[in-house]
Backbone as a printed PyTorch tensor [residue, N CA C, xyz], in Angstrom:
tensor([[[  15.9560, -242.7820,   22.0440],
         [  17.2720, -243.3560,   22.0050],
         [  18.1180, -242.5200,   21.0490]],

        [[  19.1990, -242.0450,   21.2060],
         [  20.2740, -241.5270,   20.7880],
         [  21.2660, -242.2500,   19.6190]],

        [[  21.3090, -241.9820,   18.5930],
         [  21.8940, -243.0340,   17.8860],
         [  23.2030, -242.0450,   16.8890]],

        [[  24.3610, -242.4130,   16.9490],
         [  25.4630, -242.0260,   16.2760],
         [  25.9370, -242.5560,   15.6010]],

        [[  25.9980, -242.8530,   14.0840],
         [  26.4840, -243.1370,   12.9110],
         [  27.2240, -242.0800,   12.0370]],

        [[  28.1590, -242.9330,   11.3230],
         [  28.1820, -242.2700,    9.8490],
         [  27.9420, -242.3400,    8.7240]],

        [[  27.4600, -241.7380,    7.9830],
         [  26.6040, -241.8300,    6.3000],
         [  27.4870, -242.7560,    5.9930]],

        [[  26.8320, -244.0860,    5.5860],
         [  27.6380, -244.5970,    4.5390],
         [  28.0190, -244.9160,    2.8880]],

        [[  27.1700, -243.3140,    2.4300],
         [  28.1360, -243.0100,    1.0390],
         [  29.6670, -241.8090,    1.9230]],

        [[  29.5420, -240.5820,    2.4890],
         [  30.0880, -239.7070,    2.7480],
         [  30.9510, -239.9820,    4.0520]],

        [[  30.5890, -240.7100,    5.0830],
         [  31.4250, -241.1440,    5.9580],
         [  31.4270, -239.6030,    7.0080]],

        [[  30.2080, -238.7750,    7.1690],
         [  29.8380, -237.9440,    7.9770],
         [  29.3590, -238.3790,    8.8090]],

        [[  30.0320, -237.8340,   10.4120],
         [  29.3260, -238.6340,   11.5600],
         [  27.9520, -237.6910,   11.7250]],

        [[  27.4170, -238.4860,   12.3190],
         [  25.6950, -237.8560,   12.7570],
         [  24.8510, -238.3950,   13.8570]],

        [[  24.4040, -237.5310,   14.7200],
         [  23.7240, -237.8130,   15.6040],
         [  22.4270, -237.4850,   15.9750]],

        [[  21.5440, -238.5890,   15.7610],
         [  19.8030, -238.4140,   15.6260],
         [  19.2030, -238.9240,   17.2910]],

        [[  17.8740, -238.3330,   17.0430],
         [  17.0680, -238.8140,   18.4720],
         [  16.2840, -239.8950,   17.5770]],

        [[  16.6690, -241.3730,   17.9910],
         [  15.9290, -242.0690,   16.6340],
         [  14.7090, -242.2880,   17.9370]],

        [[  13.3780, -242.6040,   17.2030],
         [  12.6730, -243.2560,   17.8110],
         [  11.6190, -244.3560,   17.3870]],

        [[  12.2170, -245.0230,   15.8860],
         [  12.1370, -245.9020,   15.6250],
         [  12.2490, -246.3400,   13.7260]],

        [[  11.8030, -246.5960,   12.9480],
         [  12.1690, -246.7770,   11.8430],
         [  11.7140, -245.6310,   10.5090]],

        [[  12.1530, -245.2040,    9.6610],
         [  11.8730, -244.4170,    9.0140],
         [  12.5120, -243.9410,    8.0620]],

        [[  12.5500, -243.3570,    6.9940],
         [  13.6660, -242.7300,    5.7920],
         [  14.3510, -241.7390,    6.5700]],

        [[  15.7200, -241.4720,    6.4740],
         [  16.5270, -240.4480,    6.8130],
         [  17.4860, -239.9980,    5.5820]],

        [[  18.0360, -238.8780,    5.1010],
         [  18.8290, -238.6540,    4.3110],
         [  19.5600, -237.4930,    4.5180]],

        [[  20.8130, -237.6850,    4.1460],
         [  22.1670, -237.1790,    4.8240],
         [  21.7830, -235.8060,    4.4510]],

        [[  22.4050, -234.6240,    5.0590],
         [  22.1410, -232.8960,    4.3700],
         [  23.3490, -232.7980,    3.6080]],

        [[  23.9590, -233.8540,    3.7430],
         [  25.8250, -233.4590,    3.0700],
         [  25.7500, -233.8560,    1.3170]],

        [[  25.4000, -235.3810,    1.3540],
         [  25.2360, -235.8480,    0.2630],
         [  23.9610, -236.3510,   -0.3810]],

        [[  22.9640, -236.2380,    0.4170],
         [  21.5880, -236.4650,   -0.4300],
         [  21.2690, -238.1810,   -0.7150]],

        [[  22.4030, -239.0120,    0.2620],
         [  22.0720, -240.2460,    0.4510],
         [  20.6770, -240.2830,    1.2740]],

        [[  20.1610, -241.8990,    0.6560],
         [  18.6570, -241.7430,    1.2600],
         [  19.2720, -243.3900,    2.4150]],

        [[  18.5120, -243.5120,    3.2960],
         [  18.6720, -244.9120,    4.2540],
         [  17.7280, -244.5490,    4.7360]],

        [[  17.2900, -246.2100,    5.1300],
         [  15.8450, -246.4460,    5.2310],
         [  16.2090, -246.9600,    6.8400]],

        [[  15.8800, -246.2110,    8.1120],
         [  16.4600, -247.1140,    9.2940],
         [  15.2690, -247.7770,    9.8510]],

        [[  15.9330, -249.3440,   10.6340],
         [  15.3250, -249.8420,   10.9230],
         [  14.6240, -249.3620,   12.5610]],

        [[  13.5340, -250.5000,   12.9040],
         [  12.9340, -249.8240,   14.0270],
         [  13.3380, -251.0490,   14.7080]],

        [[  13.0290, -250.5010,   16.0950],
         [  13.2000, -251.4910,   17.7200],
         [  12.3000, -252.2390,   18.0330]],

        [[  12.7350, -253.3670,   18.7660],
         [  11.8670, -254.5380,   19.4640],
         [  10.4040, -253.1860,   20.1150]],

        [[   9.1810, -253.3950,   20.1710],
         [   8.2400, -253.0760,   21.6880],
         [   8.9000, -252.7860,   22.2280]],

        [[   9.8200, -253.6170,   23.1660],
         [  10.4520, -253.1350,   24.1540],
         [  11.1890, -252.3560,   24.4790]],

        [[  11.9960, -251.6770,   23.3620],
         [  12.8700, -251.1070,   23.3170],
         [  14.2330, -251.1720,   23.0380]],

        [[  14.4950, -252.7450,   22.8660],
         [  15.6240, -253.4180,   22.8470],
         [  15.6940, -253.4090,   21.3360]],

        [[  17.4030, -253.8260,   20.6980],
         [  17.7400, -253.8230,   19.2450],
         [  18.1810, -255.1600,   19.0370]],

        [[  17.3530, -255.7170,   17.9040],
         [  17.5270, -256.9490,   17.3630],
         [  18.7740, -257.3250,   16.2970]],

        [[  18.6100, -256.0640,   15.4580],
         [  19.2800, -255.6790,   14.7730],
         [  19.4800, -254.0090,   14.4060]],

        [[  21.1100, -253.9740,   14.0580],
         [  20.9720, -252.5010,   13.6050],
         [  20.5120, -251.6280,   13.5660]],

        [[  20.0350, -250.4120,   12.9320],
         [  18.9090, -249.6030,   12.3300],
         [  19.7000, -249.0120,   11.1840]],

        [[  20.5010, -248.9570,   11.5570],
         [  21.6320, -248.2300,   10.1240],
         [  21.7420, -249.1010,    8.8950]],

        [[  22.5070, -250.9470,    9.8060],
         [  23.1710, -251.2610,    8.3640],
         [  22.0120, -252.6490,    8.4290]],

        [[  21.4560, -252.9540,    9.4410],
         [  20.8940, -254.5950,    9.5420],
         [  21.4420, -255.3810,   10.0420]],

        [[  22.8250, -255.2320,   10.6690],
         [  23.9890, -256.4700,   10.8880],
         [  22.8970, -256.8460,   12.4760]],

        [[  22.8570, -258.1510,   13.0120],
         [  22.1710, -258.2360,   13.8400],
         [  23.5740, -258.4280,   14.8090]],

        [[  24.5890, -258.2970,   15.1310],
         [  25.8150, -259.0910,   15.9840],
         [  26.2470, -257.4330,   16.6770]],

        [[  25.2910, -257.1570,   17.7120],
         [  26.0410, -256.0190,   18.5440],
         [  26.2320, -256.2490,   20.1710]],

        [[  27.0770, -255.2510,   19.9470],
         [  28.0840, -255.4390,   21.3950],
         [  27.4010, -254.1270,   22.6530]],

        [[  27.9480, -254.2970,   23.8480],
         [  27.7380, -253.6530,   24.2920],
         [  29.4880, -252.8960,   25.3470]],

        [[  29.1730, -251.3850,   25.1450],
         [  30.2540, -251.3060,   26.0370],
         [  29.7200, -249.6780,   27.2370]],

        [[  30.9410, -249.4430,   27.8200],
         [  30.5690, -248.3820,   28.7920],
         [  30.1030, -247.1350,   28.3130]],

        [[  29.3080, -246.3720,   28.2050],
         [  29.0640, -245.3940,   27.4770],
         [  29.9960, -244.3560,   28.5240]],

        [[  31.1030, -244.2310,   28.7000],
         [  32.0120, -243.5480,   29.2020],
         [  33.0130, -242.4660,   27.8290]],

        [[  33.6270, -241.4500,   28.1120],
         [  34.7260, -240.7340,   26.8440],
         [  35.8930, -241.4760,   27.6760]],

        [[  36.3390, -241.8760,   26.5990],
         [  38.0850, -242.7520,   27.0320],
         [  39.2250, -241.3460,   27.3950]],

        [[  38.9740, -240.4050,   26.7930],
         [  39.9150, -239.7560,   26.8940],
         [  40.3280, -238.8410,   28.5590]],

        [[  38.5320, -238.8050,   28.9750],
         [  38.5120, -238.3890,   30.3990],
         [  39.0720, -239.6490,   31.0270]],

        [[  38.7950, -240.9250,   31.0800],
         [  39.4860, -241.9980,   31.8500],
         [  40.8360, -242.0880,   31.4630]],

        [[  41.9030, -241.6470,   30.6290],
         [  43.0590, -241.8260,   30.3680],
         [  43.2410, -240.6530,   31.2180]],

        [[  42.5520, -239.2630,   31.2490],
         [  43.4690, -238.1180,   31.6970],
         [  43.3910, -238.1820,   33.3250]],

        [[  42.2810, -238.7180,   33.8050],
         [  42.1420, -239.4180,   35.4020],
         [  43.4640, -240.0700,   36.2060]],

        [[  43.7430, -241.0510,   34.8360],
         [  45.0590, -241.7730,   34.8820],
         [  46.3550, -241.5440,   34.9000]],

        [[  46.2130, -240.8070,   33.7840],
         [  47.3250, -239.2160,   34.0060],
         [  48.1920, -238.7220,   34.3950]],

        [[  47.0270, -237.8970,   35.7370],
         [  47.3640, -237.2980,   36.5560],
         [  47.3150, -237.7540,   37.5240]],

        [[  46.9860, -238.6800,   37.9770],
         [  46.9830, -239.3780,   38.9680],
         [  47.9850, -239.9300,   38.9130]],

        [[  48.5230, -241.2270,   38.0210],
         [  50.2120, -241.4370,   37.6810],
         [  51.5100, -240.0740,   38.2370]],

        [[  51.1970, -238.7400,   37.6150],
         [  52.1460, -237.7170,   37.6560],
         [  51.9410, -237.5880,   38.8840]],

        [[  50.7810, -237.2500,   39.2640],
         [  50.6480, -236.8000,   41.1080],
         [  51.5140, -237.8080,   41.9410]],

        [[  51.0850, -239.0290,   41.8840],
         [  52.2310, -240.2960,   42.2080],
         [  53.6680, -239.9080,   42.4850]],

        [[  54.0290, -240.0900,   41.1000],
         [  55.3150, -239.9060,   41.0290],
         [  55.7900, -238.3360,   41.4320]],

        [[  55.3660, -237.1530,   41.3850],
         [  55.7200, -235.8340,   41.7060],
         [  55.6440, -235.6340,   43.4470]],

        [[  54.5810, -236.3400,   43.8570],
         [  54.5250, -236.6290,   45.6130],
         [  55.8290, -237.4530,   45.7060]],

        [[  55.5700, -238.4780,   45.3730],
         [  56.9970, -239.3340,   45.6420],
         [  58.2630, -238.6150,   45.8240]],

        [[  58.7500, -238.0330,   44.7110],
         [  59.8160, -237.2770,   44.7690],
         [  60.2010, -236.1770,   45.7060]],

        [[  58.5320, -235.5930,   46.0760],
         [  58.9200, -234.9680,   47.1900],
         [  58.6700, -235.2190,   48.3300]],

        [[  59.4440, -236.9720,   48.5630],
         [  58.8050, -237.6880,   49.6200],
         [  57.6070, -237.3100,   50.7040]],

        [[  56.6300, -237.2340,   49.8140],
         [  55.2800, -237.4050,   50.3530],
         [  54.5030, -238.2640,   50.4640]],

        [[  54.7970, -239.8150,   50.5600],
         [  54.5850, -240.7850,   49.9120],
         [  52.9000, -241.0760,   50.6530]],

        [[  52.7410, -240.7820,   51.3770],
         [  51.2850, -240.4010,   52.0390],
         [  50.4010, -239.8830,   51.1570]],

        [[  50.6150, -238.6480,   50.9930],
         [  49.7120, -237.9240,   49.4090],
         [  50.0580, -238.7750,   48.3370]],

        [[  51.1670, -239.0140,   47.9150],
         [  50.7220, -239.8980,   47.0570],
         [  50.1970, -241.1260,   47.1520]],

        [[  50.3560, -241.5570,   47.7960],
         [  49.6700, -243.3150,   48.1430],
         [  48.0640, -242.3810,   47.9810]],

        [[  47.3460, -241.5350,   48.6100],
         [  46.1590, -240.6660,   48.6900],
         [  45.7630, -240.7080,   47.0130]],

        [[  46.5440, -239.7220,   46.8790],
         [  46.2450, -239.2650,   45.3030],
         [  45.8690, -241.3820,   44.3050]],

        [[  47.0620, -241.5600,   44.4980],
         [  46.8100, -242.8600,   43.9140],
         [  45.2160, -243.7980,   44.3440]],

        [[  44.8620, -244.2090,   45.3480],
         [  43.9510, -244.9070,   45.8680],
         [  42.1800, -243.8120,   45.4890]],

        [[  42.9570, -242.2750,   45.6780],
         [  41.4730, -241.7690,   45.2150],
         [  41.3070, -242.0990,   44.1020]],

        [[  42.3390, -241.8020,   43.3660],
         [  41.9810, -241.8500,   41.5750],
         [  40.8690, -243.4030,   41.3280]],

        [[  41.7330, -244.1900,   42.0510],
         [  41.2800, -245.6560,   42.1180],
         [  39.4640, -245.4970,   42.7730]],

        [[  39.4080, -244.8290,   43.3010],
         [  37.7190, -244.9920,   43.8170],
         [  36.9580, -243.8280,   42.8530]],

        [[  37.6280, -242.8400,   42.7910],
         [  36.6370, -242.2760,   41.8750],
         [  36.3870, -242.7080,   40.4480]],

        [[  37.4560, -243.7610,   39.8320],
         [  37.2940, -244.7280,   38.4340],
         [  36.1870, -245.5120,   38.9590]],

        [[  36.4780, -246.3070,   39.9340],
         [  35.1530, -247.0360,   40.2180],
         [  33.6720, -246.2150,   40.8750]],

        [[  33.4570, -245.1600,   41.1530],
         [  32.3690, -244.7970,   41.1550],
         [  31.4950, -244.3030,   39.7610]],

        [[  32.5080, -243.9880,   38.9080],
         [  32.5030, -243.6510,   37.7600],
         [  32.0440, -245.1190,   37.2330]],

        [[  33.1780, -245.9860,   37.3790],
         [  32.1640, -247.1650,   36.6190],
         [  30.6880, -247.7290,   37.1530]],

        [[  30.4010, -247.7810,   37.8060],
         [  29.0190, -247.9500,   38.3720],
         [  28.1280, -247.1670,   38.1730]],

        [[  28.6780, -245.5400,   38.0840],
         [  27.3390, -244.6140,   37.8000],
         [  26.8410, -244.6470,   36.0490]],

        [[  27.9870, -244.9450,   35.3470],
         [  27.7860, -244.6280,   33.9710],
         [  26.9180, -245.6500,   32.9110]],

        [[  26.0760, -245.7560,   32.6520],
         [  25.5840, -246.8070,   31.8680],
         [  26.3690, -246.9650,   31.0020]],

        [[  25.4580, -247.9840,   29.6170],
         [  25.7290, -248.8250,   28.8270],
         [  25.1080, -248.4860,   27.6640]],

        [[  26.1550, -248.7770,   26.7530],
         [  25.9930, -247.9780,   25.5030],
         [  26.0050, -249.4400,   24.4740]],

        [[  25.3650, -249.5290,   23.3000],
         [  25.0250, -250.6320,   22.3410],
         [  25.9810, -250.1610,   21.4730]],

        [[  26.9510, -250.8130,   20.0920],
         [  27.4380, -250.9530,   19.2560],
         [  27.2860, -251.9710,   18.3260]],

        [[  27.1550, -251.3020,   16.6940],
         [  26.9380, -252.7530,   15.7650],
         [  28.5090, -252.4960,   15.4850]],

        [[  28.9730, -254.0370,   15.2360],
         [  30.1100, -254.4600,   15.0710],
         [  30.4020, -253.9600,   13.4930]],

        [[  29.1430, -253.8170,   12.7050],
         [  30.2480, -253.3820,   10.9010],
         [  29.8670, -252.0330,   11.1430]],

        [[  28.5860, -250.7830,   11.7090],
         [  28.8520, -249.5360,   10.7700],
         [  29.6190, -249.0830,   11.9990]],

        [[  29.3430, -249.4990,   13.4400],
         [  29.9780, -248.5940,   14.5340],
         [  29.1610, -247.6760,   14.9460]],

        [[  27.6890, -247.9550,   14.4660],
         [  26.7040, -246.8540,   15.2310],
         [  26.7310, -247.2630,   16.2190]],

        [[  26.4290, -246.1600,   17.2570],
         [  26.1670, -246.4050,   18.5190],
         [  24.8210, -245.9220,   19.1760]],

        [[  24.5330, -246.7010,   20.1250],
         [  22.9900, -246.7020,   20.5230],
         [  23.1340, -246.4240,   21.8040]],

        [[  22.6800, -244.9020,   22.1210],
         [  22.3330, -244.5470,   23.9000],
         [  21.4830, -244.5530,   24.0280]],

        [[  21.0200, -245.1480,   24.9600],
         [  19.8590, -245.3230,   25.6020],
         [  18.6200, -246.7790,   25.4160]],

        [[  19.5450, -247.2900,   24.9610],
         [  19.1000, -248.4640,   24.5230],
         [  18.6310, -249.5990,   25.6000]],

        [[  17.1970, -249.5760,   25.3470],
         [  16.6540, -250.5700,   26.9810],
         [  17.6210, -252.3880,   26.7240]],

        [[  17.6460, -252.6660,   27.9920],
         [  18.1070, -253.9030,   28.6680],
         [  19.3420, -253.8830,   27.8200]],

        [[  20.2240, -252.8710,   28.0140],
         [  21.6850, -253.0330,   27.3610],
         [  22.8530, -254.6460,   28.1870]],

        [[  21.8990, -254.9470,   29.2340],
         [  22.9920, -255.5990,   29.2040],
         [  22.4530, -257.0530,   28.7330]],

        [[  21.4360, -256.9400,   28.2200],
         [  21.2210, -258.2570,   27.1480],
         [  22.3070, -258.6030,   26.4140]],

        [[  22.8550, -257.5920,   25.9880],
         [  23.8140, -257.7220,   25.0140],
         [  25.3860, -258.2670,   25.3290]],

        [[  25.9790, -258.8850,   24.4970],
         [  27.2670, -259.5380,   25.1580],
         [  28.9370, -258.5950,   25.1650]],

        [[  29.5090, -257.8650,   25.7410],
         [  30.9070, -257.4990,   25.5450],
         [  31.3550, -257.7850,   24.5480]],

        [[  32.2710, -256.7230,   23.9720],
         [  33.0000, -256.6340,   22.8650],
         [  33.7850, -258.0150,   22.9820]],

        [[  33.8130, -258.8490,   21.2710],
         [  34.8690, -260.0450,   21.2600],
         [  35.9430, -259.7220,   20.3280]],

        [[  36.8880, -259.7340,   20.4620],
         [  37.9010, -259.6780,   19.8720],
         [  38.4270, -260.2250,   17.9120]],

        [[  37.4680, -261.4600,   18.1190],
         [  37.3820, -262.4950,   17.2230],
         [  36.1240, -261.6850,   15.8980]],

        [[  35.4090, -261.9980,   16.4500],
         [  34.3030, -261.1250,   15.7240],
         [  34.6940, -259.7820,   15.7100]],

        [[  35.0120, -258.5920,   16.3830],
         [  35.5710, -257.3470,   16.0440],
         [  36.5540, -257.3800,   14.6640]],

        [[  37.2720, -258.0620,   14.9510],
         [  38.6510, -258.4020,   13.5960],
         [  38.0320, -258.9330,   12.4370]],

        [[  36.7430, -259.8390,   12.6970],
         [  36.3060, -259.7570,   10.9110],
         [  35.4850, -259.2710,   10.5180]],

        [[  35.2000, -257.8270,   11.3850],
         [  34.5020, -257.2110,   10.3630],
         [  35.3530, -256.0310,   10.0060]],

        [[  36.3670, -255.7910,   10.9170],
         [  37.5820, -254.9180,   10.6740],
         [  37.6910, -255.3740,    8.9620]],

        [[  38.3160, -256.6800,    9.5480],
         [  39.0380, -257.2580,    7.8790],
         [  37.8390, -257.1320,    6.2310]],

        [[  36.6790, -257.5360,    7.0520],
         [  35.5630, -256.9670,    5.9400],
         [  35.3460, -255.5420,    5.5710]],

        [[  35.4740, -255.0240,    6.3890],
         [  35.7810, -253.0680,    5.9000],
         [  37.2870, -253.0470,    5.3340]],

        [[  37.9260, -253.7250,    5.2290],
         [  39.3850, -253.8350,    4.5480],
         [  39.5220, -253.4910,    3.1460]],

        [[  38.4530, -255.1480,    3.2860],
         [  38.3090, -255.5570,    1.8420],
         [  37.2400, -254.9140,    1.2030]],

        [[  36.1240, -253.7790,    1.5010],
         [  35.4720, -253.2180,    0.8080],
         [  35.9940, -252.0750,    0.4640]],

        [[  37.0470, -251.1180,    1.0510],
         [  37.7640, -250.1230,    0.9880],
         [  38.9220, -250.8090,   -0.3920]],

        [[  39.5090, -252.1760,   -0.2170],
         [  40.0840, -252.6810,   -1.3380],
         [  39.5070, -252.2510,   -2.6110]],

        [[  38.4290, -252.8150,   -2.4040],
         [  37.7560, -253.0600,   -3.6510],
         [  37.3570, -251.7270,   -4.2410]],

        [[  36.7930, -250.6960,   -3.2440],
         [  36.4130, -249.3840,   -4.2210],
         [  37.9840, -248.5580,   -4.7890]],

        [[  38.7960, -248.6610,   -4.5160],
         [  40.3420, -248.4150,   -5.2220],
         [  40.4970, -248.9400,   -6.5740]],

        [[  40.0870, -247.7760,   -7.6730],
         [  40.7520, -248.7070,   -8.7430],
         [  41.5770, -249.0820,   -9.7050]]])
């Protein structure tokens, strides 16, 4: 399983092949963390980074390729349009629309803990896990607030 965190003395992102619990320590700052290990099964009970047991699951997709899909597909739209092609574009529009959805179906599912933001690929029975909540996202936002408060002095 693939796991992406950042140190949390240095705030360096990092990406390990974890394959289950063990000492790790950063090459940047010489922080030591002790990560935790996985269910047998493969599944995460909790964390491995911080311990928080409350993780989410979302698309293991890059947002930025699905925005630029969108894009251009939008511009193609509107640039057919104008040159009343409204055929190609209605085309252009409806492909964009099937190749997002083949895309969503082919791409698995990626694990997230809600306080460090590691992320877990490859993580068995991801969809045990419940979709991002809004409610819970915001307090741990607001709890990284107030720990960033507090080290200011």
């Amino acid at each position: 399983m693939n796991v992406h965190f950042n140190c949390p003395n240095c705030e360096v992102p990092f990406c390990l092949e974890w394959t289950g619990g063990g000492p790790w320590q950063c090459p940047r700052c010489a922080q030591r963390l002790e990560l935790g290990a996985a269910e047998k099964d493969g599944t995460l009970a909790v964390c491995a980074v911080c311990g928080n047991a409350e993780l989410y699951k979302k698309k293991d997709f890059p947002h930025w390729l699905g925005l630029t899909i969108l894009t251009v597909a939008c511009i193609g739209f509107v640039l057919l349009n104008a040159l009343y092609q409204q055929w190609w574009a209605w085309a252009v529009l409806i492909g964009s629309a099937l190749v997002d959805g083949i895309l969503y179906l082919r791409v698995g599912d990626a694990v997230v803990c809600y306080r460090c933001g590691a992320l877990y690929r490859g993580a068995a029975a991801a969809s045990g896990y419940k979709p991002f909540e809004l409610a819970v996202g915001e307090r741990y936002r607001q709890e990284r607030l107030r720990r960033e408060e507090l080290k200011k002095p």
